[in-house]
Structures are given as C-alpha cells and as structure tokens.
C-alpha positions in Angstrom: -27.9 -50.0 -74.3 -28.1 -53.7 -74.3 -26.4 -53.9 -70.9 -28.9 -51.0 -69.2 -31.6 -53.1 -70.4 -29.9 -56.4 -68.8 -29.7 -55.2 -65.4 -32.9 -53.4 -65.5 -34.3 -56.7 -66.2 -32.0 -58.4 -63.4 -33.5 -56.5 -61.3 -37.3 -56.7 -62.2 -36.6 -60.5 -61.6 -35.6 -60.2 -58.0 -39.1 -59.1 -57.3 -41.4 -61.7 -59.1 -42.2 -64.6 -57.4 -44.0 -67.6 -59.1 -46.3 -69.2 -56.8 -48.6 -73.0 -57.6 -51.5 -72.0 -57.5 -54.5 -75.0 -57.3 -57.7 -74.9 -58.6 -59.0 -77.7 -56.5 -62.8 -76.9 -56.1 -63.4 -77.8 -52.2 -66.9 -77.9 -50.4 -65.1 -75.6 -47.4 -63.1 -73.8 -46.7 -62.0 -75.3 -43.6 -60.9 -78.5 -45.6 -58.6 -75.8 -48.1 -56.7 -74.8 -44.6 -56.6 -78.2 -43.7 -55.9 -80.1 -46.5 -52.8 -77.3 -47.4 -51.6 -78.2 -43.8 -51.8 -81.6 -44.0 -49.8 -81.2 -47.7 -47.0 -79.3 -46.3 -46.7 -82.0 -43.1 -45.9 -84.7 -46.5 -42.4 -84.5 -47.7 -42.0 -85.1 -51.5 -40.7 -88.4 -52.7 -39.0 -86.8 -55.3 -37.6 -83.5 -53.9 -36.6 -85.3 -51.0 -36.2 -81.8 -49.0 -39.7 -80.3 -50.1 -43.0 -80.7 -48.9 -46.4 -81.2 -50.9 -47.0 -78.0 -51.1 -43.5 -76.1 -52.1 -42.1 -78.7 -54.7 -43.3 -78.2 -57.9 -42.2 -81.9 -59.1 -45.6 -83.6 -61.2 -45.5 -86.6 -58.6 -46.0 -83.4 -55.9 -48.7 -82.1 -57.9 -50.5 -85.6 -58.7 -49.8 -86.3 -54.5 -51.3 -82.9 -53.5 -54.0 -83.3 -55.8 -54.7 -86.8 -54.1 -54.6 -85.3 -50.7 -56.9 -82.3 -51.8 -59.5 -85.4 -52.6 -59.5 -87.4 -49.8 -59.7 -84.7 -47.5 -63.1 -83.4 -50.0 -64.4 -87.3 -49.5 -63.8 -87.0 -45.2 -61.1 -88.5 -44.2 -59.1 -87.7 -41.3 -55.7 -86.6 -41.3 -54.6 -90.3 -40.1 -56.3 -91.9 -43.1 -54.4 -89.5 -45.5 -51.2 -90.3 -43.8 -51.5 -93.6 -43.6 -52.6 -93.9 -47.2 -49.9 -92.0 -48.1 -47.2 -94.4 -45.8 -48.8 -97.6 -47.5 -47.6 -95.9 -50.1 -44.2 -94.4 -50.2 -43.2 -95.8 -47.1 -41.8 -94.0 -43.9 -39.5 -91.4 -46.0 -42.8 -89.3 -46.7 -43.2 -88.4 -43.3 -41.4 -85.6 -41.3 -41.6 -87.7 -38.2 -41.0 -91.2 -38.9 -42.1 -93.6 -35.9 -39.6 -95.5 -33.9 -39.4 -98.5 -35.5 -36.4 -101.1 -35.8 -36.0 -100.4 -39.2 -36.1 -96.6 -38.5 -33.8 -97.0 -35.2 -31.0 -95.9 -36.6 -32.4 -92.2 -37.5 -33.6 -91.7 -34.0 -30.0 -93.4 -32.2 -27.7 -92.7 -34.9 -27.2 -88.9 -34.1 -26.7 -89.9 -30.0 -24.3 -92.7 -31.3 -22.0 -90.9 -33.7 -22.1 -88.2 -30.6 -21.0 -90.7 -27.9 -18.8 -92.2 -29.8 -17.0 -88.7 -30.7 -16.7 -88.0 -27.3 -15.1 -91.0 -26.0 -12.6 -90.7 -29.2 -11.7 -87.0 -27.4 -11.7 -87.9 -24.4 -9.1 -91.0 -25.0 -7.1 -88.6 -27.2 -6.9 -86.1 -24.3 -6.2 -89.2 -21.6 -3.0 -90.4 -23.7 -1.2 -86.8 -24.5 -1.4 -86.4 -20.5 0.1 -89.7 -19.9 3.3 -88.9 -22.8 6.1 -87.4 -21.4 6.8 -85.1 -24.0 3.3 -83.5 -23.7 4.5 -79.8 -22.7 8.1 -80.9 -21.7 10.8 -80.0 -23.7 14.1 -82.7 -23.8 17.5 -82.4 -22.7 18.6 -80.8 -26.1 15.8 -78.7 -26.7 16.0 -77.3 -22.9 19.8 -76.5 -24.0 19.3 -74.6 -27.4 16.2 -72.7 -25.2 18.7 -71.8 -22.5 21.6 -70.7 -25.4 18.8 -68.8 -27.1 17.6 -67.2 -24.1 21.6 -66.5 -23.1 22.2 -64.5 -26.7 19.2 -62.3 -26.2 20.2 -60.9 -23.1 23.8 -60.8 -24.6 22.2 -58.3 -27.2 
C-alpha cells in the first residue's frame, strides 16, 4: 500500500509547478511587462545562470523588487541597467560591452579556435612529412607478403 501511494504521489509531483509570484502594486500595466522584461534581461549575481525573474535566490528577489521600483518612479531601461552595473559590475549583464577588461570574453572563443586549428593543421603537416605515415618497412612488408602467401596456400 505504502508503495501505491508513493508513486501515485511521484506522479502528482511531475505536474505541479511552483511559480514566484510578486505582489508589486504598479501604476500600469505597461511598466508590469516592462519591468518583467527588463528583470529577465539581468542575470543573478548569485545564480550566476538565472535571470531576475527565474532565480528564486533573496538577493534576486530584493534586485527584482528594486527594478520593479525604479521602473514605478520612471526611469528608463538605461538608468536601471546602469544602476544595476554600478553595482554588480559587468557580470549582471547578458551582453557585457567590449571593454579591455571584458576583451577576453568577446576574443577568447576566436583565440582558443584559431589556435586549435593551427595545432591540427601542424599535426596533419608533420604525419605527411614522416615516412612511416601509411608505409609499411622492410620487415613488416615481408611478414604482409608471408601472410598474404599462407592464405592463398589454404
């Protein structure tokens, strides 16, 4: 009994979903849509791989809050970036600028690339240039040919 009652259970749980839901209290709704887009456009300085909007983290909650605010107060979607940059630095935004210090996230993909392909291509360059690449020796061509001689022997 206890084990029909476990996977009924299991299987009630695969179709409840828990959802944050906020109470924030905005003049319109337009600033609702657009403050829950600019939310999910923040990453989480704690999740790391969440946005504003999906992590449930307090410092996500306290941050989506704060965006919720100043988008009540009027202040465009740069101001609450910005804000939020000041902050937290670069990491909370999905697009980081080109900066020096942030050079190495925009090149370092195209440099690990380039250098992977010159790495092939000079591994491919020397096993053309050795002369055992695909060439068998004296002694091997010999125990080929006395292999090859017993087969048809057979």
């Amino acid at each position: 009994m206890k084990v029909i009652i476990s996977v009924f259970l299991l299987l009630c749980s695969f179709c409840l979903q828990a959802e944050i839901v906020d109470t924030y209290p905005f003049r319109q709704t337009e600033d609702r849509i657009r403050a829950t887009a600019l939310a999910k456009s923040l990453r989480c300085p704690q999740c790391q791989n969440q946005n504003l909007v999906e992590s449930n983290s307090p410092v996500a909650y306290e941050l989506r809050l704060e965006v919720y605010r100043m988008v009540d107060e009027g202040k465009t979607d740069e101001q609450i970036v910005q804000a939020m940059v000041a902050r937290f630095g670069d990491f909370v935004s999905y697009r980081p600028p080109f900066r020096l210090t942030t050079a190495i996230l925009w090149a370092g993909p195209l440099l690990l690339f380039g250098i992977a392909l010159l790495l092939m291509l000079r591994h491919i360059k020397q096993r053309a240039k050795s002369p055992s690449a695909g060439r068998l020796d004296d002694e091997q061509q010999k125990a080929l040919q006395a292999l090859l001689k017993k087969r048809e022997e057979e």
